[in-house]
C-alpha positions as CSV (number, residue, x, y, z in Angstrom):
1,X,-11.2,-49.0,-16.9
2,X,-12.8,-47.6,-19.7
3,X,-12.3,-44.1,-21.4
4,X,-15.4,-41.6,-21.5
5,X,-16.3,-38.6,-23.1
6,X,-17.3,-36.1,-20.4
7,X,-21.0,-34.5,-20.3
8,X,-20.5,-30.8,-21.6
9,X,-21.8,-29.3,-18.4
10,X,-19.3,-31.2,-16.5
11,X,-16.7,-30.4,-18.6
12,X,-18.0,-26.5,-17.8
13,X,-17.5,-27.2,-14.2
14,X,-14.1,-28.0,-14.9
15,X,-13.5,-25.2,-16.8
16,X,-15.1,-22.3,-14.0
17,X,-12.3,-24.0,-11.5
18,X,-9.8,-22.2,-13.6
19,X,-11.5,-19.8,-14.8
20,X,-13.8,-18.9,-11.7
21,X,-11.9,-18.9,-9.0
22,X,-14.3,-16.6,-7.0
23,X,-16.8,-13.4,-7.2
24,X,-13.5,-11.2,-7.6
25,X,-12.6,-13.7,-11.5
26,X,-16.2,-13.8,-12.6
27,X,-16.8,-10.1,-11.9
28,X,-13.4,-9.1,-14.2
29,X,-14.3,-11.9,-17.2
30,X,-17.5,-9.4,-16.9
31,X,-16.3,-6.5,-16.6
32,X,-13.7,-7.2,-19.4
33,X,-16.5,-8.5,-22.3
34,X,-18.2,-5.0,-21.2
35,X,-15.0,-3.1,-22.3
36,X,-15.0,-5.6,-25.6
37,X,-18.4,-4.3,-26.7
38,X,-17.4,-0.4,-26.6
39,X,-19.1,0.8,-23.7
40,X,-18.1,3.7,-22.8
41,X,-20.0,3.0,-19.2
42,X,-19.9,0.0,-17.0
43,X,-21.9,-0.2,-13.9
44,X,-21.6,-2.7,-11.3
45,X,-23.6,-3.9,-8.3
46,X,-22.7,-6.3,-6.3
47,X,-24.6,-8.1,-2.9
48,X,-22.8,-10.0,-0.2
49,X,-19.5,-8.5,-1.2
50,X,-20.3,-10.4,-5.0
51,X,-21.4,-14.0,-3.4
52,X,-25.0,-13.4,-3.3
53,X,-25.3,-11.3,-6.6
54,X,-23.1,-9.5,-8.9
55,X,-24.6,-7.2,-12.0
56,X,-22.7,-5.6,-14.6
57,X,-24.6,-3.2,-16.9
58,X,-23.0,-1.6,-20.1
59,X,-23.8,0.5,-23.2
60,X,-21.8,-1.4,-25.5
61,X,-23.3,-3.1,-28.7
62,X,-25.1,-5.7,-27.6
63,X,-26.1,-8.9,-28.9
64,X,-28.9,-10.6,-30.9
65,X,-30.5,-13.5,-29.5
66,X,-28.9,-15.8,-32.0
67,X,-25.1,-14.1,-30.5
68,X,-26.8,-15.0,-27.1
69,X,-27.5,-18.2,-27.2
70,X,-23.8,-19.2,-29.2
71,X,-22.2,-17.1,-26.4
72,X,-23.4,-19.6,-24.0
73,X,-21.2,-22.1,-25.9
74,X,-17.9,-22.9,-24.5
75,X,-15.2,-21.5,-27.1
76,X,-17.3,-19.4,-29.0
77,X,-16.3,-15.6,-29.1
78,X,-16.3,-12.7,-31.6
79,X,-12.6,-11.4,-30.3
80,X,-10.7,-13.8,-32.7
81,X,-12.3,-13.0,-36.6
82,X,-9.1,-15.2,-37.7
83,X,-6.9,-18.1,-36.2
84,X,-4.5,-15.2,-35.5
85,X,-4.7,-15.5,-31.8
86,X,-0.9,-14.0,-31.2
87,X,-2.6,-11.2,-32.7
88,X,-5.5,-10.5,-30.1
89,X,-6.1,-6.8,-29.5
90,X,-8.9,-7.9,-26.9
91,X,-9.2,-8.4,-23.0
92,X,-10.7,-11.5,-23.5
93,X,-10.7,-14.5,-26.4
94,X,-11.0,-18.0,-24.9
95,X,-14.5,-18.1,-25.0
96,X,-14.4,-19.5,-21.8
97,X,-15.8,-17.0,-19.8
98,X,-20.0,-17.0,-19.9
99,X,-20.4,-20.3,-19.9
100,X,-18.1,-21.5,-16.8
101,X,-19.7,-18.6,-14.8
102,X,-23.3,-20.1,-15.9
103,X,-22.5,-23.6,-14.9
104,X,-21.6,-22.7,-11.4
105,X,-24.3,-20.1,-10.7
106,X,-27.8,-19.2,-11.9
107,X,-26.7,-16.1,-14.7
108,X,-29.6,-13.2,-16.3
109,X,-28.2,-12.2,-19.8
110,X,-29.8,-9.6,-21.2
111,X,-29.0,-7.7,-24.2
112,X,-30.2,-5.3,-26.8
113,X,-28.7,-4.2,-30.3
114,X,-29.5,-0.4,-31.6
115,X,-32.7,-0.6,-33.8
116,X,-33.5,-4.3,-32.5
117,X,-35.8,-5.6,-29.5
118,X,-34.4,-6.8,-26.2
119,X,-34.1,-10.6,-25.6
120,X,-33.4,-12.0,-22.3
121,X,-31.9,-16.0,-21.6
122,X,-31.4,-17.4,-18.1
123,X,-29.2,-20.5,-17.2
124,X,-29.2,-21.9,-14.3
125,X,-26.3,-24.1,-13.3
126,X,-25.9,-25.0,-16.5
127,X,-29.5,-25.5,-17.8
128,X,-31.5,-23.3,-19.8
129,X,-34.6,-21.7,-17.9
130,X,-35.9,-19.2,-19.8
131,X,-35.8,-17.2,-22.7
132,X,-37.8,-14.5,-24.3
133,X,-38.3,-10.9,-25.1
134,X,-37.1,-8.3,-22.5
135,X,-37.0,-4.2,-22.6
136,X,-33.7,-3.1,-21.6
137,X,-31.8,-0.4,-23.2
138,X,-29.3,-0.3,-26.2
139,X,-26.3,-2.5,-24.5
140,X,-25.9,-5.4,-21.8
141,X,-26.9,-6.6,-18.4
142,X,-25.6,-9.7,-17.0
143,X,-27.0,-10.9,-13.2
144,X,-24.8,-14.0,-11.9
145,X,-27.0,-14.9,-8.5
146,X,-25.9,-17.6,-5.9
147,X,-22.0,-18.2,-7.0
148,X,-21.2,-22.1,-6.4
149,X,-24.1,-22.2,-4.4
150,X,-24.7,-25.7,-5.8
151,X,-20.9,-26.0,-5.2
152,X,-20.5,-26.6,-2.2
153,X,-16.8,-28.0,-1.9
154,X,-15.9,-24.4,-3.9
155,X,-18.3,-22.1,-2.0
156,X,-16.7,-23.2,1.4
157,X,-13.4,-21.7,0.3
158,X,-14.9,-18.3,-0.5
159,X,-13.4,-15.6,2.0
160,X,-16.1,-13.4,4.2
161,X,-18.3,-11.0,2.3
162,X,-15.8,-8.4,2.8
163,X,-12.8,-9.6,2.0
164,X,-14.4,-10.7,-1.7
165,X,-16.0,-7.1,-1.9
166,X,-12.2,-5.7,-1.6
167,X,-11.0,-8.0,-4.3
168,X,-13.9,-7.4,-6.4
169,X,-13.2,-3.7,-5.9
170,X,-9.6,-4.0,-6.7
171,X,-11.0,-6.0,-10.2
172,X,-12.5,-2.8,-10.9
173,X,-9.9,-0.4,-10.4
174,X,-7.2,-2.0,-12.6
175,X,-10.0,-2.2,-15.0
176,X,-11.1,1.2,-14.9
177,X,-7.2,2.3,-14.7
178,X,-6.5,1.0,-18.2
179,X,-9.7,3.0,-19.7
180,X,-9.8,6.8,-18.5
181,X,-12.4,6.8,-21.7
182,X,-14.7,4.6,-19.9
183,X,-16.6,5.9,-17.1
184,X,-17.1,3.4,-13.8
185,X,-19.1,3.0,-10.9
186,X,-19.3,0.1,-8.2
187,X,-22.4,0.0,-5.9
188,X,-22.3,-2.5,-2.5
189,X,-25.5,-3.9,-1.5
190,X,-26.9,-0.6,-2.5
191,X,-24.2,1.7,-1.5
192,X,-22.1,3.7,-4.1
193,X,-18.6,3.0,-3.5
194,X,-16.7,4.0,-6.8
195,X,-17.4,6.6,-9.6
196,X,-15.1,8.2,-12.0
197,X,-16.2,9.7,-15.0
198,X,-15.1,9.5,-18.5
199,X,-12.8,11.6,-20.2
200,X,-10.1,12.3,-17.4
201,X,-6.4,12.6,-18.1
202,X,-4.3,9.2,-17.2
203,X,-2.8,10.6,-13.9
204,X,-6.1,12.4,-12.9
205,X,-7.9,8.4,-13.3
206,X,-4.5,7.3,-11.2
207,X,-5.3,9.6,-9.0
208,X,-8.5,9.5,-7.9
209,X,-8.5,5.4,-8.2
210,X,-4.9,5.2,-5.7
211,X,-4.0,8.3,-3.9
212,X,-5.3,12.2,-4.6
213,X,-1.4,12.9,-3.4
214,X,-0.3,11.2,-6.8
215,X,-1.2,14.1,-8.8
216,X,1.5,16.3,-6.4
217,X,3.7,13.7,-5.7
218,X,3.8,11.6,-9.1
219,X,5.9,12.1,-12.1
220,X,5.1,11.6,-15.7
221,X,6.2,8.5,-17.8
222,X,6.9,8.5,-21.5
223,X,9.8,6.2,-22.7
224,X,10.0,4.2,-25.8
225,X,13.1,1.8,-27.0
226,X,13.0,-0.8,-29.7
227,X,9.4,-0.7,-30.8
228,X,8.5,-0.6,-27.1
229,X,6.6,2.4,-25.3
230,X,6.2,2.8,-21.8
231,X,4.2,4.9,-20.0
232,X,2.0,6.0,-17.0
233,X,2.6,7.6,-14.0
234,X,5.4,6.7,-10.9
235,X,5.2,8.2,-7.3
236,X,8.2,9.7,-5.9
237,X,10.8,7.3,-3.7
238,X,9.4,9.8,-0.9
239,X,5.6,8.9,-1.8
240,X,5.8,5.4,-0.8
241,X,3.6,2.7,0.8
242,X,4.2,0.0,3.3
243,X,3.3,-3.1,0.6
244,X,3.2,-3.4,-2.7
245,X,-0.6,-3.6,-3.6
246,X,-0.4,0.0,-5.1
247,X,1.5,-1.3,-8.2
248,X,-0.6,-1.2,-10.9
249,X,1.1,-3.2,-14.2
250,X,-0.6,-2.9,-17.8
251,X,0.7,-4.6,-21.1
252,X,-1.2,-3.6,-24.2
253,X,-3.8,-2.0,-22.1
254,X,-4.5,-5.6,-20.2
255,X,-3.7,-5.8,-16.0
256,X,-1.3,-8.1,-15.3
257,X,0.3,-9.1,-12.5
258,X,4.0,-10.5,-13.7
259,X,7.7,-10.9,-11.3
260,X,9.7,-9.6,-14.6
261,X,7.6,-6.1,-14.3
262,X,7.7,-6.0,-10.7
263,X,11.2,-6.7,-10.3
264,X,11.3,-4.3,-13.1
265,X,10.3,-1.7,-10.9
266,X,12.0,-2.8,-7.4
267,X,15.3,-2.7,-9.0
268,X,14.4,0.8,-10.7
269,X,13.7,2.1,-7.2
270,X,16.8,0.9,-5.7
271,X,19.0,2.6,-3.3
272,X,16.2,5.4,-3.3
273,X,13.9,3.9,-1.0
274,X,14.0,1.9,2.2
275,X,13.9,-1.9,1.6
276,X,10.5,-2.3,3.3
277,X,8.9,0.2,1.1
278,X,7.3,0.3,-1.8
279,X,6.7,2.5,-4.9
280,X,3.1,4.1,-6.1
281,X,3.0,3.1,-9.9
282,X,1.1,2.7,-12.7
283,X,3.0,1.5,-15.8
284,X,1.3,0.9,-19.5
285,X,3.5,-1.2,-21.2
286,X,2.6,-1.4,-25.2
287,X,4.7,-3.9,-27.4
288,X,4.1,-5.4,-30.0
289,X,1.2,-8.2,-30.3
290,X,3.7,-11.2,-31.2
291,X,6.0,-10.1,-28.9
292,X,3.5,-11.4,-25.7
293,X,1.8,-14.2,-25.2
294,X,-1.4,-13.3,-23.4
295,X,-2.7,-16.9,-23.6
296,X,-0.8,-18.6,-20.3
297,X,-3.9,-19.2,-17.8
298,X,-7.2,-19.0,-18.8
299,X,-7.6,-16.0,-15.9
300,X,-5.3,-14.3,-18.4
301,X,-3.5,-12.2,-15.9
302,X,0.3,-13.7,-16.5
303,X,1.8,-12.9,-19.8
304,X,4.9,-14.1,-21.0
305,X,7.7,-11.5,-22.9
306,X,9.5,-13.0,-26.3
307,X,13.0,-11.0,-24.8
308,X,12.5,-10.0,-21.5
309,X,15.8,-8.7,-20.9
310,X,14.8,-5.8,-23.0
311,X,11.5,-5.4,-21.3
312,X,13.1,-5.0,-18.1
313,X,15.6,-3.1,-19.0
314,X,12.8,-0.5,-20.8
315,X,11.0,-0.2,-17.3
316,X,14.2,0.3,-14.9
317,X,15.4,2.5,-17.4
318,X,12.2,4.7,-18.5
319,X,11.0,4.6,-14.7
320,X,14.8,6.2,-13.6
321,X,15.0,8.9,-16.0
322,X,11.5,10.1,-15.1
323,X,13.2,9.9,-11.3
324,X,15.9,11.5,-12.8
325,X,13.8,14.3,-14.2
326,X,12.2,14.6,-10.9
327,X,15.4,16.3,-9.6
328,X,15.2,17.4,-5.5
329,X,11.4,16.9,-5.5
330,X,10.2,15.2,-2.7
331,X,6.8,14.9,-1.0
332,X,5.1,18.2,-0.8
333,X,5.4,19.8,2.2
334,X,2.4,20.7,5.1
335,X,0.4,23.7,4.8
336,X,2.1,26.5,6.6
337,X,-0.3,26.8,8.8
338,X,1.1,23.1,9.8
339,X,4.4,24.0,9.6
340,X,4.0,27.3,12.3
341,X,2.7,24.8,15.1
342,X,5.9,23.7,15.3
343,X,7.4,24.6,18.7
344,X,11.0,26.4,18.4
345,X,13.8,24.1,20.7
346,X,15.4,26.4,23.1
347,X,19.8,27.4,23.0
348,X,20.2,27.7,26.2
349,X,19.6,24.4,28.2
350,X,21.2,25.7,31.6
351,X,20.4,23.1,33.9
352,X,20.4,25.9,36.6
353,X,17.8,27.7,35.2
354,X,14.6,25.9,35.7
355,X,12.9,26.0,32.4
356,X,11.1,22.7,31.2
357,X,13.8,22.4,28.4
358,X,16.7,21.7,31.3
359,X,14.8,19.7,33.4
360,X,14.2,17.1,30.6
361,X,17.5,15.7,30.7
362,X,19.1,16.9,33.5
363,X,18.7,15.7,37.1
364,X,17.2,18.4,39.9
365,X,18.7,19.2,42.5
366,X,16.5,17.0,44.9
367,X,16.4,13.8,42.4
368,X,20.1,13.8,41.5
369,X,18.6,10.9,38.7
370,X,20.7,10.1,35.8
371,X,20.0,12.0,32.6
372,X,18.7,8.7,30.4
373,X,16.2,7.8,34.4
374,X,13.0,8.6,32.4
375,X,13.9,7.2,29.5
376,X,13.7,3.8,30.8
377,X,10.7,4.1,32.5
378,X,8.9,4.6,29.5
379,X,8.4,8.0,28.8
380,X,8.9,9.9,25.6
381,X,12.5,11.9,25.3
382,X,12.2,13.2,22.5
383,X,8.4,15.3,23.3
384,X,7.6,17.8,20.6
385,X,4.9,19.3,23.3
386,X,7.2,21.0,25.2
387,X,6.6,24.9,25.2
388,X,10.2,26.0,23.8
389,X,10.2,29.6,23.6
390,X,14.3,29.9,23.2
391,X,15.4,30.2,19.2
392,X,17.3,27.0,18.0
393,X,21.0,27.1,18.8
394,X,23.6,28.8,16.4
395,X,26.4,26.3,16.9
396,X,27.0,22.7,17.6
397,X,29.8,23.7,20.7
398,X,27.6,24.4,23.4
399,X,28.7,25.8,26.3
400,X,29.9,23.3,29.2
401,X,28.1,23.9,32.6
402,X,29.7,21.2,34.2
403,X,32.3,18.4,33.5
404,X,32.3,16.0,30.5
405,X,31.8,12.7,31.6
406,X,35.0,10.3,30.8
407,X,34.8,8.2,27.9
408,X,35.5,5.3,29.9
409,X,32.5,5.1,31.5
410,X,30.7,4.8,28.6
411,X,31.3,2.1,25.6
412,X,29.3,4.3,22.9
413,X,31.3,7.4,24.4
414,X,30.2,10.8,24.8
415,X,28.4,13.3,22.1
416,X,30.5,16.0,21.0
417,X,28.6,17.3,18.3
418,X,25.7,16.4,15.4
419,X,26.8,16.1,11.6
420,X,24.1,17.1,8.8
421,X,21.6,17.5,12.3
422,X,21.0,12.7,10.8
423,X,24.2,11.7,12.6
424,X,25.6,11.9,16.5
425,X,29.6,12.2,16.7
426,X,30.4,10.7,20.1
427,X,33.8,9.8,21.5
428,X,34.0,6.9,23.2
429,X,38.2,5.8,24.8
430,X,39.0,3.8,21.6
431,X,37.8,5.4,18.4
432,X,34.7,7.7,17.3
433,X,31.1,6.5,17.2
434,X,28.2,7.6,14.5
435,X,24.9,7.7,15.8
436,X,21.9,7.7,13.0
437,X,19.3,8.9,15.3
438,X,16.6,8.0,13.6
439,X,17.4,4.7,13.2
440,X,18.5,4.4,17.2
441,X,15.5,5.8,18.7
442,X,13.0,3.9,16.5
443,X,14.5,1.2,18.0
444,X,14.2,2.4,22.0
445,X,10.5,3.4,20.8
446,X,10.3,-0.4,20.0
447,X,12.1,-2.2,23.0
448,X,10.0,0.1,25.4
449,X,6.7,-0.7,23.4
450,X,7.5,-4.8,23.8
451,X,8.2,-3.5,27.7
452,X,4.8,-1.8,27.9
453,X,2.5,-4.7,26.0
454,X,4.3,-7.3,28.6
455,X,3.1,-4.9,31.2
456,X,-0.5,-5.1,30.3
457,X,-0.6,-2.6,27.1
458,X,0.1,0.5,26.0
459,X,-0.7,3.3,27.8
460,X,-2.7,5.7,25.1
461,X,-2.8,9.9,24.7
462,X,-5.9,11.4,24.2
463,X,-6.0,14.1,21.0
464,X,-7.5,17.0,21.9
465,X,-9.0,17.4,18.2
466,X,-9.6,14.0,17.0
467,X,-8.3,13.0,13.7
468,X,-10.3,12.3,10.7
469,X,-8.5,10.1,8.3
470,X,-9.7,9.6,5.0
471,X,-8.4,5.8,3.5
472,X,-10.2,3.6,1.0
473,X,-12.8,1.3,2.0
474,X,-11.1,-2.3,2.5
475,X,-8.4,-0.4,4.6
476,X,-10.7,1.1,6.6
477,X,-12.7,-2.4,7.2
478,X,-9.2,-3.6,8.2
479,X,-8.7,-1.6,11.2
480,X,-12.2,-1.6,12.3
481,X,-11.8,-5.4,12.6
482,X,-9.1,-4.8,14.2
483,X,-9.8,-2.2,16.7
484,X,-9.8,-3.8,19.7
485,X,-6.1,-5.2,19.1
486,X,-4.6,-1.8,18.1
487,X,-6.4,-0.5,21.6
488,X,-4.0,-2.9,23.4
489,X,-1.1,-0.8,21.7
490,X,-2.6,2.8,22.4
491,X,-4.3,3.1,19.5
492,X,-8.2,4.1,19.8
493,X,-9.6,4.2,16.3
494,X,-13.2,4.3,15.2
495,X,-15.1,3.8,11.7
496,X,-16.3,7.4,10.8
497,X,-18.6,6.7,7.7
498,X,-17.6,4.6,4.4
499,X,-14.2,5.4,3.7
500,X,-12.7,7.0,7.0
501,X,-11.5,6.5,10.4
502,X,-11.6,8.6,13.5
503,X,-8.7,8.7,15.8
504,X,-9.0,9.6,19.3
505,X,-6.3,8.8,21.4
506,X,-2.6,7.2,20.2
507,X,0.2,5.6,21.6
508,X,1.4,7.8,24.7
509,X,5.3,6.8,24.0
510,X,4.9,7.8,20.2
511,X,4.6,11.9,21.3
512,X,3.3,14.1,18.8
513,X,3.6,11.4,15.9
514,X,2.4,11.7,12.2
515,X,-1.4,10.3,12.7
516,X,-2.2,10.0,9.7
517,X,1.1,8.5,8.5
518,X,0.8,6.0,11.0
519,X,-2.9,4.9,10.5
520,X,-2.4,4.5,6.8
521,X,1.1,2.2,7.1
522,X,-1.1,0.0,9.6
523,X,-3.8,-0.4,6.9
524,X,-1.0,-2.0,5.0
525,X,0.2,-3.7,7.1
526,X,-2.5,-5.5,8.2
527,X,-3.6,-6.1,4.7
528,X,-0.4,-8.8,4.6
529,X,-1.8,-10.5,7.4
530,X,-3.1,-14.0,7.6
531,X,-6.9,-13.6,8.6
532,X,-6.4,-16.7,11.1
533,X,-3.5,-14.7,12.6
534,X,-4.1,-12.9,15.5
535,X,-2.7,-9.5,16.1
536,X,-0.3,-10.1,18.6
537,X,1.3,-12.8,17.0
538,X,2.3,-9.8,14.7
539,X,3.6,-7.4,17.5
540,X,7.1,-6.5,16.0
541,X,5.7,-5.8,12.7
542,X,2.7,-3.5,13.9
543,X,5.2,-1.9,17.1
544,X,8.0,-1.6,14.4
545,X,5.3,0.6,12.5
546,X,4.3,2.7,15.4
547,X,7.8,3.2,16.5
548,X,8.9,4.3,13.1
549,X,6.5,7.3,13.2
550,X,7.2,7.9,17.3
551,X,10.9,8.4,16.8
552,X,13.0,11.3,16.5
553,X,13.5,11.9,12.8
554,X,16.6,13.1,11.1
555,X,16.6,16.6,10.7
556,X,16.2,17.5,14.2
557,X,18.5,19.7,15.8
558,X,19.1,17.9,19.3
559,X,21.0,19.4,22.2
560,X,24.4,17.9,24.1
561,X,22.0,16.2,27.0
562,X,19.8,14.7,24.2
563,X,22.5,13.3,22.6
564,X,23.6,11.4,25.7
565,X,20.7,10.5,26.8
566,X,20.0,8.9,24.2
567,X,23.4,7.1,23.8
568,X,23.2,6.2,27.2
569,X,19.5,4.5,27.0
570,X,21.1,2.5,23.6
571,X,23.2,1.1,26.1
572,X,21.4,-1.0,28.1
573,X,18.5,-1.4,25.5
574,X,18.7,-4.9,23.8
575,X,19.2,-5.0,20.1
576,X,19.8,-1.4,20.1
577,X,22.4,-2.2,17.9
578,X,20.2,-2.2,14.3
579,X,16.4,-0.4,13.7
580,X,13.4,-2.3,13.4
581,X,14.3,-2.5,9.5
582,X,17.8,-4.3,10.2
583,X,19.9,-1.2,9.7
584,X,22.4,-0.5,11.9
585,X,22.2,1.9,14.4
586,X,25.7,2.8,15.2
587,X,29.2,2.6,13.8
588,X,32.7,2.8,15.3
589,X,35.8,4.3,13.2
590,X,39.3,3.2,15.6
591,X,41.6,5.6,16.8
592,X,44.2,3.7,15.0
593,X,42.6,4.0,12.0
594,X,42.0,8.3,12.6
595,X,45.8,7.9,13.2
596,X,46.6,6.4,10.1
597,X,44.2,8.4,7.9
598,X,46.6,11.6,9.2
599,X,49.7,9.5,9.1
600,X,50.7,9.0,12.3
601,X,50.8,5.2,12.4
């Protein structure tokens, strides 16, 4: 077999498999050059969520036709004046980038330098196909039509037209996060989907391309050590999401996506956050040029740190003392408008005297049901809708109006009281038992969720006001694909425009539960999801969710009978034992052990 030198537009082809992986890759090699030239704004269009068309329009400096037609070449670029290239200051440098995007599509360059004529070249798959004069404005505009459309082994892989549009869109965040000087937009198949404007302040550009809560619920980053600077901005531990898409990572002003940084931050945020959280950052590392190597894959998003015990150790440490400095903030609190349609819980819970408040735990006279009866057949306990018109109860010994049940009936014992209005204290014949209540009822929420969805679904509660809920576009294309599913479990959600959805009805055992927490935390989690899984192969993780945000939270001041029916329902609810997030639920200290801590044994 004999050795042969591969024809160039072959060797091209090869090249766009690393470099061009799909619309999302071509679109930030684009994107990225745009930047290169100075623009100070980069528009972008794309059709068929980047597959039929993508356009990226700049105001840079443009290029001659001479610069054109030697761009074309593989491994020809103006970014490296030297051989210096541990030295590159520039997104890109390989020279790769134009020509494996023109050998797998059919690419428009156009270009104009300030005080020259416009000149226009089209390639098509690899071929020139014309080339002349064209009038477009100082700058350039690059079309890339039918990606691997004479590809067929690679366009088969492509994703639906949505799922590319959300990575394309992510491309163009990250982007547009490193440059608040730059000003964006995005159009989709003729619909405006992004604009931010140039000139705004690095957490105002965080903001409005993550969360508009980041500017309330963010803190400032400004840590240097060792010739290193960090900086950006980090939510609070409170401010969290339910995966890890809303890190954004920069190194010398380039997005990266690296395990050192993002182990970086995970340990920062430890102890501070559940495990099955995530933090809201945006970190801009700047170190020193031959300190990083850029040049690991040609898609130039991995980077590789000369000591990155000290970068590491700059990011836990900067992103803690900006914690640190945070003091007892946490996320800001509801309106007070919000806050006064709260319901006050009533003190007195005399079972004798008729009022909805004893009747909710307490058997009538006619039933003579056990206190935990409706628990088990599905209904909320724990219902904020109940018309409480007593003030909250001034002390933890309430009155007795009949016997305390014996402790031996009962292996998680009997409530005596509520510590830090987080924790039951219940004594049960050998020892005392700590209730989290949180953590306990999340998991009841659960058990009696799997009951209902093995009964034929979840029985749903109509809002009277229906909830508009304002999320970004791929999250909101999430759920309406998913609509039907999330009915099964209660949920009734519509698409209400671009970039919101409606909900009119929710889960009937979740109560009066945080919609718009819950909504947002199942736009996350379905964005983990395997497109070819269906729904209900996922129910712990999407019923976990729901129960989460149905459950009593810590906080709560509950009454005597609350307490025990809830203890009573844990036990005989399998797994009651640890929360949906593995945590347990419960903890016994022995009475031998209270004896010896006063030393009587």
């Amino acid at each position: 077999m004999s050795i042969r030198r591969l024809p160039e537009h072959l060797v091209n082809r090869i090249a766009a498999g690393e470099v061009v992986e799909r619309p999302a890759s071509a679109l930030k090699e684009l994107v990225e050059n745009a930047i290169d030239a100075g623009a100070t704004r980069v528009d972008v269009r794309l059709t068929g969520g980047g597959i039929d068309g993508i356009e990226v329009i700049d105001d840079g400096c443009g290029m001659t036709p001479a610069d054109m037609a030697l761009a074309l070449e593989r491994h020809a670029t103006s970014k490296l004046p030297d051989e210096a290239i541990e030295a590159v200051s520039t997104l890109g440098f390989r020279g790769e980038a134009l020509p494996s995007i023109a050998s797998v599509a059919r690419m428009t360059l156009e270009s104009r330098v300030r005080g020259a004529e416009g000149w226009m070249r089209v390639v098509d798959n690899g071929v020139v196909d014309a080339e002349g004069p064209a009038g477009v404005p100082p700058g350039t505009r690059v079309r890339v039509d039918g990606l691997f459309a004479r590809v067929p082994a690679r366009r088969k892989f492509l994703r639906t037209a949505r799922s590319e549009y959300a990575a394309c869109l992510d491309v163009v965040k990250r982007l547009a996060m490193a440059r608040p000087d730059i000003a964006f937009s995005l159009e989709h198949d003729g619909r405006r989907t992004l604009q931010v404007l140039a000139g705004e302040s690095l957490p105002q550009r965080v903001a409005a391309l993550t969360d508009r809560g980041m500017i309330d619920n963010g803190v400032p980053i400004d840590f240097a050590r060792e010739g290193l600077t960090l900086g950006g901005v980090a939510g609070l531990p409170t401010f969290n999401r339910g995966i890890a898409d809303h890190q954004y990572l920069f190194v010398n002003g380039r997005p990266v996506k690296d395990r050192l940084l993002i182990g970086a931050i995970r340990g920062a945020y430890a102890e501070m956050m559940p495990r099955d959280r995530h933090a809201m950052v945006a970190l801009f590392l700047d170190v020193p040029a031959d300190a990083v190597d850029v040049n690991v894959h040609p898609a130039k998003t991995e980077v590789r740190f000369r000591e990155p015990a000290l970068v590491r150790g700059l990011i836990v440490s900067g992103l803690r003392r900006a914690l640190d400095a945070a003091g007892h903030r946490s996320v800001q609190r509801p309106a007070e408008d919000a806050m006064a349609a709260w319901q006050a819980e009533p003190a007195d819970r005399n079972p004798r005297d008729g009022s909805p408040a004893a009747s909710l735990f307490t058997p009538s006279p006619a039933s003579e049901a056990p206190a935990w009866a409706g628990l088990t057949a599905g209904h909320a306990v724990f219902d904020r809708r109940q018309s409480f018109t007593m003030p909250a109860p001034q002390g933890r010994a309430e009155p007795s109006y009949a016997p305390p049940p014996e402790t031996i009936a009962h292996p998680l014992g009997v409530a005596r009281g509520q510590v830090a209005k987080a924790y039951i204290v219940a004594e049960a014949e050998d020892g005392l038992v700590l209730v989290d209540q949180h953590a306990a009822h999340e998991r009841l929420v659960l058990e009696r969720m799997r009951k209902a969805m093995a009964n034929g679904g979840v029985a749903s509660q109509a809002l009277l006001l229906p909830e508009v809920i304002e999320l970004d576009e791929p999250a909101c294309d999430r759920l309406e694909a998913r609509a039907v599913e999330l009915g099964e479990f209660g949920l009734d959600l519509e698409r209400f425009g671009p970039r919101a959805m409606l909900v009119r009805a929710v889960p009937a055992l979740l109560g009066q539960s945080d919609v718009i927490g819950l909504v947002t935390d199942l736009a996350d989690e379905l964005a983990a999801f395997d497109e070819a899984l269906s729904l209900k192969e996922r129910l712990d993780a999407v019923a976990g969710t729901m129960a989460c945000h149905g459950s009593v939270r810590a906080g709560r001041v509950l009454s005597v009978a609350e307490m025990n029916a809830l203890l009573r329902e844990m036990e005989i609810t399998p797994h009651s034992g640890q929360c949906n997030h593995g945590r347990p639920t419960w903890v016994k200290l022995q009475m031998g052990d209270v004896e010896k801590l006063f030393g009587r044994k």
